[in-house]
C-alpha positions in Angstrom: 14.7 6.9 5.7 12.8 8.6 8.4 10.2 6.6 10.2 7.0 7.9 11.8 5.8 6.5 15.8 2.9 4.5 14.3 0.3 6.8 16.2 1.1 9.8 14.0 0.3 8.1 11.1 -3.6 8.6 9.4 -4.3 5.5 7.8 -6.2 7.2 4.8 -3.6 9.5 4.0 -0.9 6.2 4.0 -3.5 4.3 2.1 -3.9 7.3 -0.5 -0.3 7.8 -0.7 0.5 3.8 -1.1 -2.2 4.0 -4.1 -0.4 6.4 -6.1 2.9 4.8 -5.5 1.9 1.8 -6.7 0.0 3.5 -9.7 3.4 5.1 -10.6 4.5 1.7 -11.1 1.3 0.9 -13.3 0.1 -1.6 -10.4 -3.8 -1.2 -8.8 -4.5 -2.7 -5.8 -9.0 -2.6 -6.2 -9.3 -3.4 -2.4 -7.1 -1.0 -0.9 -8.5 0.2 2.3 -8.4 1.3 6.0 -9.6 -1.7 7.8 -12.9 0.1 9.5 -12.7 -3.0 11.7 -10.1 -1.8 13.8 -9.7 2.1 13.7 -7.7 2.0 16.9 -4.9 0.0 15.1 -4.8 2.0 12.0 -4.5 -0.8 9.6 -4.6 -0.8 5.9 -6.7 -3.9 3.5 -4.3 -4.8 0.8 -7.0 -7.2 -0.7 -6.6 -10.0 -2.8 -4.4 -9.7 -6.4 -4.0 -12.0 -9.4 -1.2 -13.9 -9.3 0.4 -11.5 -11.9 0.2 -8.3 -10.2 1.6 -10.1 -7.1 4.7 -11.3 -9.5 4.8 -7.5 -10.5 4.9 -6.1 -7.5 7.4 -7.9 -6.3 9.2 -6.5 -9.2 8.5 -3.1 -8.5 9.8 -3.8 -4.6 13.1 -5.7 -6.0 13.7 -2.5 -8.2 13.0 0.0 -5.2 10.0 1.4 -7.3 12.5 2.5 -10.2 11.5 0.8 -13.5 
């Protein structure tokens, strides 16, 4: 798997492509975001998730996304 220097990576287009990932898996994460608190750091809000869609995704992770 080929890795990108973190600086080359636009947080929106990792946050966009992280929500349709997971939608392929039938999982929706409603606060998904790029933290606007720290643009310089490029992070991305995974929010808060039922207890259920956390058991799922861990699923999904264990399986390497193939269900």
């Amino acid at each position: 798997m080929t890795t990108k220097n973190e600086q080359d990576v636009d947080p929106y287009a990792a946050a966009e492509a992280l929500r349709a990932a997971l939608a392929e898996v039938g999982i929706t994460l409603p606060s998904l975001r790029v933290d606007m608190a720290s643009p310089a750091l490029g992070l991305i809000e995974l929010g808060s998730v039922r207890a259920d869609v956390a058991v799922r995704l861990t699923e999904a992770l264990r399986l390497g996304g193939h269900q």
